[in-house]
N, C-alpha and C positions, 0 to 999 in steps of 0.2 A: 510344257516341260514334263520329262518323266522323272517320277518318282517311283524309287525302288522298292522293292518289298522292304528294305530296314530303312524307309523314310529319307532314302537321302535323294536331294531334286538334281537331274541330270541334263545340263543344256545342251539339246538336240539340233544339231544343222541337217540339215535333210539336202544332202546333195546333189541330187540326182532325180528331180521332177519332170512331169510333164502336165500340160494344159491340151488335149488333142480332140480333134474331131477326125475319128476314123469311119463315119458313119458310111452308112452305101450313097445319101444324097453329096458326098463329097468326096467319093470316090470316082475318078477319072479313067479309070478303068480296070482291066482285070488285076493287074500290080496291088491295086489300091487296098482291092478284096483280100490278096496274099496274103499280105504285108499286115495288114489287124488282126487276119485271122490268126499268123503266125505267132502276134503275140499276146491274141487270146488261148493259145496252146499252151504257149511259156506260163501263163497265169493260173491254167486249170492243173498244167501239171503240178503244180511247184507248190501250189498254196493248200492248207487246210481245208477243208469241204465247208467248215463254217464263215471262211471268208470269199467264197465263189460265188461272183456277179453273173448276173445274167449278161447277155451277147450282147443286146441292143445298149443296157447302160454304159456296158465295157466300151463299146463301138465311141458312144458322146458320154463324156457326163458334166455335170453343170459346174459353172463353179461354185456354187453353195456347196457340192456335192466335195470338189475340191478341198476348200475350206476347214468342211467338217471332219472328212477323212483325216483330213494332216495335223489341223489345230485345236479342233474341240475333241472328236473323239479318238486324235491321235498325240504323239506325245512332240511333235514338232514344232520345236520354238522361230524356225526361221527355216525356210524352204528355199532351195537354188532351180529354179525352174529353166529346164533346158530346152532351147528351141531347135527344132529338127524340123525343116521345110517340107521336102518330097514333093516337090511339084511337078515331079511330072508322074506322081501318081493320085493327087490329091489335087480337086481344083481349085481351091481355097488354102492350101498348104494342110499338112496333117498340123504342125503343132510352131506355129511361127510368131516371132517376137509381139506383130500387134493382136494376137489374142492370149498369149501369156501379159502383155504390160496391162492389157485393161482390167484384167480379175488382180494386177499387182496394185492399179490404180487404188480398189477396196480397200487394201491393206498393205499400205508401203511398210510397216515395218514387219509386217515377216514375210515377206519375199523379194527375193534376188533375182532379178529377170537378166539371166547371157544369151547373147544373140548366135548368131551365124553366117556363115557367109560360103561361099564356093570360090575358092581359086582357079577354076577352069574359066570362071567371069572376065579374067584377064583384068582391066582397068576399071569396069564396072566393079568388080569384086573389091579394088580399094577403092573408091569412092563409096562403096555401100558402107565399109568400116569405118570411113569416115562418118556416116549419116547415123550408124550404131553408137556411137560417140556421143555424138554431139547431141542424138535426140532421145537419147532412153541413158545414156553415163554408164555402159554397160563395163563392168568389172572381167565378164568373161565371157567367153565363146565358146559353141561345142562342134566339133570335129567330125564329118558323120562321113571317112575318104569311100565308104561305097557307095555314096547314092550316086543315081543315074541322072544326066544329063545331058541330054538326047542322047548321041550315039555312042559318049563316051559311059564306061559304065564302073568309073571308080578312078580313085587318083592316090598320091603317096605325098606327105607331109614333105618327101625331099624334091617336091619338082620345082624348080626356075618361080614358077606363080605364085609359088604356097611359100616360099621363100619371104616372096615381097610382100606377102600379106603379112606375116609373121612379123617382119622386119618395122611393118606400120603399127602393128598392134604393140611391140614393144616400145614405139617413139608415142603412143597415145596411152600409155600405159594400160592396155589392156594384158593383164600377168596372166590370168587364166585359164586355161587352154586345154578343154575337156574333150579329149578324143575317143569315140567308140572304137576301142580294140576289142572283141569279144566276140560271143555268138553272131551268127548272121542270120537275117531273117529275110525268109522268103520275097521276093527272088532277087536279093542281095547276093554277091558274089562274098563268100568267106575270106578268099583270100585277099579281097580288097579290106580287109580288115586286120590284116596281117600286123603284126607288131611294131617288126624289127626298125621301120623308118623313124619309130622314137626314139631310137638312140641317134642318130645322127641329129635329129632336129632338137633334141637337148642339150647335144654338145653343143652348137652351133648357137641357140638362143638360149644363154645362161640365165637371162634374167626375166623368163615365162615360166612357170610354173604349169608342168604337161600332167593333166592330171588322169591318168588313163582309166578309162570308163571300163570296166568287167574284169581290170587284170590278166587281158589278153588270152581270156579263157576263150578255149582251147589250149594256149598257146602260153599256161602258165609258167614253165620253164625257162622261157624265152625273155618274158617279161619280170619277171626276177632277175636274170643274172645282167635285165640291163639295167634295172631300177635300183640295183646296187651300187653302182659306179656311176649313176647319171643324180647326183644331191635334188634337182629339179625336177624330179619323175615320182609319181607318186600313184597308190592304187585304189580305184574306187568299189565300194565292195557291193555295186546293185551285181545284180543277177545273181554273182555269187553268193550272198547273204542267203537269199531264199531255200537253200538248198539245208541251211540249220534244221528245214523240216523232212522236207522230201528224205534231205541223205545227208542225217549229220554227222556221218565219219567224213565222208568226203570233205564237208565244209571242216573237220577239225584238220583235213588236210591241207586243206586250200588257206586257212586263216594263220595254221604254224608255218607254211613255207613264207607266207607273206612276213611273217615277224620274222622268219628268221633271217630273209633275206633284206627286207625294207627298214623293220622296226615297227616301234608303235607309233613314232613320229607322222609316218608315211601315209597312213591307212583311213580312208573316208568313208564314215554309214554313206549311203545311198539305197533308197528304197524300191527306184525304177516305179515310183506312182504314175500310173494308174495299174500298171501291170499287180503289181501288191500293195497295199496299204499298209504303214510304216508300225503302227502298234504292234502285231503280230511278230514283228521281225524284231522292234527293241525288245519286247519284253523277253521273245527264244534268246535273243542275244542277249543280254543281262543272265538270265539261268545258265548261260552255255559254259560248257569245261572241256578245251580241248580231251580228247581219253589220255588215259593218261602214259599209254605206250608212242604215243604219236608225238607228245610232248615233252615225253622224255630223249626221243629220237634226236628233235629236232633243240633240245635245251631250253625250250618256250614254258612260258605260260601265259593266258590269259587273264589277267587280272583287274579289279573293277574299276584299278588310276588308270591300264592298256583299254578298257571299254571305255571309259569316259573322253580320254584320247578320241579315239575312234568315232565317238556318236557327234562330237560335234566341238572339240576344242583344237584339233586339227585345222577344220575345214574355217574356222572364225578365227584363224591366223591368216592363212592362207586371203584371208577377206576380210582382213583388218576388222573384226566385228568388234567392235567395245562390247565385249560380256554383262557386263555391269551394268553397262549404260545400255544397253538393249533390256536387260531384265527391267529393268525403270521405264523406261519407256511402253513394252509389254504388258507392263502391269495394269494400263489402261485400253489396251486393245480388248477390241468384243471375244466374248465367249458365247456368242451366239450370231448368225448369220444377218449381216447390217445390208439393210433394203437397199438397193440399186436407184 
């Protein structure tokens, strides 16, 4: 839990995790190399010098390493760990539901393991949704439409397939529906990352919850004026967050168009761990004040009931989290790394 500089404790959902081995021994080829490098780039630019990993750690790191980052020496009361396959750059998968559920196994109550799936699977792909069901109770799934498989090299939330997976995930209740709209990482295609298919597959599926990973950065305009009129579309603030350091006019940019346009209702911390480790980012965010020409522009303000929103009473609606009864339950979880 963070606590504030005036002592007051803030219950933190960290939405936007990962568990990944991008190491070179599980790299399947030159892709695989890109693809980490790419976002060991994003982690050196973006972050503080005091919080920059060396390459090989960044590549693996353990889950003690995990752990500590988020729960001991970070301020995260409950982690949503998102699984992102890549296999046909990783021969092992980069970051897939059975090696996020086994570090969940250590510690079921603070983390959330969502699966994944590909709709290009055709029938395979709902029979997998099925097997995410029934064998991990997975609350949600993340969206990854650029990844490549084999020859095809990205897909759109509105095709015929992604329909009928959509369509299973709402009859098995899976609400959650985390899609990377945002930067693309090497040798992703950008524009398979494109927005605009959120708005039709929001219309369409009222009762998921599309909870768009980056705010369609690039492509923040886009994803506002549809996140306005879609109640079911909602913005998650990894990649963007990090920029409070690098470029915090920008980010006062990016966080008043989102209130102006979503609200405070809408908006999810997400830390994009391992890329940055979550401390750094709550604490910038807790000090942070939009400027105040930016905020008068747009009629906003940042406030510490809109950051408490944001860091994690949002995302524990969204996920039915009993607040209360997680804090009681917590209060017995290790604060120190429990032997395997």
């Amino acid at each position: 839990m963070y606590r504030t500089p005036e002592g007051k404790d803030i219950f933190v959902v960290d939405g936007h995790t990962h568990f990944w081995d991008g190491s070179p021994e599980n790299q399947k080829n030159i892709h695989g190399k890109q693809f980490i490098e790419c976002f060991y780039a994003y982690h050196t630019g973006l972050s503080p010098k005091e919080q920059l990993w060396e390459k090989s750690k960044f590549e693996k790191y353990s889950a003690d390493d995990l752990y500590r980052d988020l729960f001991i020496d970070g301020p995260d009361d409950v982690a949503i760990v998102q699984s992102t396959y890549l296999k046909d750059f990783y021969k092992n998968g980069f970051n897939t539901i059975e090696r996020n559920a086994e570090v969940a196994k250590r510690y079921p109550e603070r983390f959330i393991v969502n699966g994944a799936f590909d709709p290009r699977d055709g029938e395979k792909a709902l029979e997998y949704i099925h097997f995410l069901k029934e064998t991990y109770n997975v609350k949600g799934v993340k969206m990854y439409t650029a990844e490549w498989n084999g020859a095809s090299k990205g897909w759109k939330l509105t095709d015929p397939d992604a329909y009928k997976c959509f369509e299973l995930c709402d009859k098995l209740g899976i609400r959650n529906i985390h899609v990377h709209k945002g930067p693309t990482i090497i040798p992703l295609s950008k524009d398979a990352f494109d927005v605009h298919d959120v708005d039709h597959a929001a219309t369409d599926f009222q009762n998921l919850n599309w909870i768009v990973e980056h705010c369609g950065l690039p492509r923040l305009d886009d994803f506002c004026w549809i996140a306005t009129q879609e109640t079911n579309v909602y913005g998650g603030l990894a990649v963007a967050l990090p920029f409070i350091h690098a470029r915090p006019r920008y980010f006062g940019e990016v966080i008043a168009e989102l209130l102006f346009w979503l609200g405070p209702e809408k908006i999810l911390f997400g830390s994009d761990y391992a890329i940055w480790t979550p401390r750094w980012l709550v604490e910038k965010f807790w000090a942070y004040q939009i400027p105040q020409d930016i905020a008068a522009e747009r009629g906003v303000q940042l406030t510490d009931e809109i950051k408490e929103k944001i860091l994690g009473l949002n995302a524990a609606r969204l996920y039915n989290i009993d607040i209360e009864a997680k804090k009681k339950a917590l209060a017995s979880a290790p604060f120190s790394i429990a032997a395997e």
